[in-house]
C-alpha positions in Angstrom: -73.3 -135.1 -60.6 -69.7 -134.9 -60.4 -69.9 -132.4 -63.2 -71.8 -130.5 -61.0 -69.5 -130.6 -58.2 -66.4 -129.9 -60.0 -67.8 -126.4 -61.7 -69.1 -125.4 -58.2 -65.8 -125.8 -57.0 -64.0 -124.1 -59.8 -66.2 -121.4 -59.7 -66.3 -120.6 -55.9 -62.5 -121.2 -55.3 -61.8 -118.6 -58.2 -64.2 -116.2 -56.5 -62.0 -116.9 -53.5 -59.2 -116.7 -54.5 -59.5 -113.2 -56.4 -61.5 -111.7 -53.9 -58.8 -111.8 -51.7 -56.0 -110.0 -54.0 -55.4 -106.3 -52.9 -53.3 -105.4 -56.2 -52.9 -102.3 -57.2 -55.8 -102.6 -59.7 -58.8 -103.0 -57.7 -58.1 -99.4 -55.7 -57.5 -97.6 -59.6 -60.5 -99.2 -61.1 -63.1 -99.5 -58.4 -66.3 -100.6 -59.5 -68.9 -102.3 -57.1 -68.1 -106.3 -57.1 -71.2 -108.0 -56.5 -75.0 -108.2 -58.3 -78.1 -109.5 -57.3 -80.2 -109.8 -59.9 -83.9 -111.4 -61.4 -83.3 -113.5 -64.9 -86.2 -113.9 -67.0 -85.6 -116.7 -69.0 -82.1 -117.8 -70.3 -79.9 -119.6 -68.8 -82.0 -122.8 -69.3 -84.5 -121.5 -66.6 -87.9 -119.9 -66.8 -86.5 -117.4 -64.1 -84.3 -116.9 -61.5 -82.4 -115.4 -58.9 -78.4 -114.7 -59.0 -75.5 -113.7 -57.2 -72.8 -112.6 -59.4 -68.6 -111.8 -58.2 -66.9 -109.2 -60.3 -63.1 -110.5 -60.7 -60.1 -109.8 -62.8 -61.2 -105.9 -62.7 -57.7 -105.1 -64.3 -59.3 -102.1 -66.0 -62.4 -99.3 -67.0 -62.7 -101.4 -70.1 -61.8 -105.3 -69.2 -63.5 -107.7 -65.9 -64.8 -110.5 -65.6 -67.7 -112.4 -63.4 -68.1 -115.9 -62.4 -71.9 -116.4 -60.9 -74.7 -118.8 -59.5 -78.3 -118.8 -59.2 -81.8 -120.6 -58.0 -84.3 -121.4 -60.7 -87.2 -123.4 -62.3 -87.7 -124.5 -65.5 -91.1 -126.1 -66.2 -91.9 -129.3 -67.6 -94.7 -128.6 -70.8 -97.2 -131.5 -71.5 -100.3 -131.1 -73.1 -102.1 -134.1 -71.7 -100.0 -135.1 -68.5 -99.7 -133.2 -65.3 -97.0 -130.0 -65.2 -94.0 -129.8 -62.9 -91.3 -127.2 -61.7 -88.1 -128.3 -61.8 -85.0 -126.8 -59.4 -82.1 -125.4 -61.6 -79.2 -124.0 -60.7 -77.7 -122.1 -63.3 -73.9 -120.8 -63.1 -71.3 -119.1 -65.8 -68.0 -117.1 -66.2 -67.9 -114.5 -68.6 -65.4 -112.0 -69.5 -66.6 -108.5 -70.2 -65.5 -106.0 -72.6 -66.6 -102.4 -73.1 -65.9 -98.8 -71.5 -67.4 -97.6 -68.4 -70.7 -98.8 -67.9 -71.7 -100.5 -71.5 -70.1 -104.1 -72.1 -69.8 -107.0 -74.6 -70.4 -109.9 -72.7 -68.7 -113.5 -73.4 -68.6 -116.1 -71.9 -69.5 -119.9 -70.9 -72.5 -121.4 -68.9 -74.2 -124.4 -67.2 -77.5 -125.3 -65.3 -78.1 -128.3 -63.5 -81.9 -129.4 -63.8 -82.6 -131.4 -60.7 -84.9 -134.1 -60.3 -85.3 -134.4 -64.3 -85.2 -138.1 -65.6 -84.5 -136.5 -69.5 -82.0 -134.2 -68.3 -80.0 -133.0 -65.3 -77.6 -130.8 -67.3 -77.0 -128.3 -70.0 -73.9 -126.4 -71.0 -74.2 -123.4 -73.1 -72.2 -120.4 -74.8 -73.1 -117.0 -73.6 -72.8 -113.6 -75.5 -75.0 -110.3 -75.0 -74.8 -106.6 -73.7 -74.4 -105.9 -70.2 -74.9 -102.3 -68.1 -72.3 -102.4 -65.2 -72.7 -99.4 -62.8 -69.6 -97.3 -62.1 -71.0 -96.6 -58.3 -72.9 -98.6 -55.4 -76.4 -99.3 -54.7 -77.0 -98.8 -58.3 -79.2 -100.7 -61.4 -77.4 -103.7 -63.5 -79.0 -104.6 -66.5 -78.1 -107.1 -68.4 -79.5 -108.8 -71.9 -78.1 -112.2 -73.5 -77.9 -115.3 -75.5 -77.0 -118.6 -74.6 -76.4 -121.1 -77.7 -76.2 -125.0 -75.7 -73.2 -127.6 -76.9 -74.9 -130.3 -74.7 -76.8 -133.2 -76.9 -80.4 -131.8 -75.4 -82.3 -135.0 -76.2 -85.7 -133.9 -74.3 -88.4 -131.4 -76.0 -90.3 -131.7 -71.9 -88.7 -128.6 -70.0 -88.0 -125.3 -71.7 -84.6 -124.1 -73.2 -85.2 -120.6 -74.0 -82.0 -119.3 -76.3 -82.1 -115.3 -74.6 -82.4 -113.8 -71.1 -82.7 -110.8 -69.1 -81.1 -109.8 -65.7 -82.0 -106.4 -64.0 -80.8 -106.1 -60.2 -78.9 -104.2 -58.0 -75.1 -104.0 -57.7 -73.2 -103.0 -54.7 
């Protein structure tokens, strides 16, 4: 739990913290800072819904995003009853590409709740992302997530790919 804690504050402070900084590079390289988005599997959840900070937007080719979701993540059992589990999946990945097509990097988390096998997985992240140049426009994003947790539980789901699609603005 105090894992948990900690990243949430790293992450939200460092939202903070650069969403307040008027430098010279956010009016020359305006891009819209915020997605909403659906993820279909990935990020150790069968799907859920994100909200996603563009920071560090120092130029057309180079940003990066910190973000934080709601999930579930099924538990599978063949004989015994199923059940949903809460997740709440979060990452920071650094972005590299020109105008709208990037190479994503980066590192994740996702904290299962209410899971007696386990209540937390950290992963690598890597994949192809579509950031729109304008507002009110379609994200798109495709990935992989490779864990470097011990996962010692075979009950929920850990699928190693996702895909986002939402709406930036």
């Amino acid at each position: 739990m105090k894992k948990i804690i900690f990243t949430t504050i790293i992450i939200f402070s460092t939202i903070i913290l650069f969403a307040q900084y008027k430098g010279h590079f956010n009016y020359a390289y305006s891009r819209p800072v915020n997605n909403i988005n659906l993820s279909i599997l990935g990020d150790a959840s069968l799907f859920s819904v994100n909200y996603e900070r563009l920071f560090l937007n120092i130029s057309n080719s180079f940003f990066c995003t910190a973000g934080v979701g709601l999930g579930a993540n099924p538990k599978f059992s063949l004989f015994g009853p199923a059940y949903l589990f809460l997740s709440i999946p979060h990452h920071i990945t650094a972005n590299l590409g020109n105008k709208k097509h990037f190479f994503e990097f980066g590192v994740g988390g996702t904290y299962i709740n209410k899971n007696p096998d386990l209540d937390y997985i950290n992963y690598l992240i890597a994949g192809f992302r579509v950031q729109p140049l304008e507002s009110n426009d379609f994200y798109f994003r495709i990935y992989g997530c490779t864990s470097i947790s011990d996962i010692k539980s075979g009950n929920i789901s850990i699928i190693p790919f996702g895909l986002s699609f939402g709406i930036s603005f």
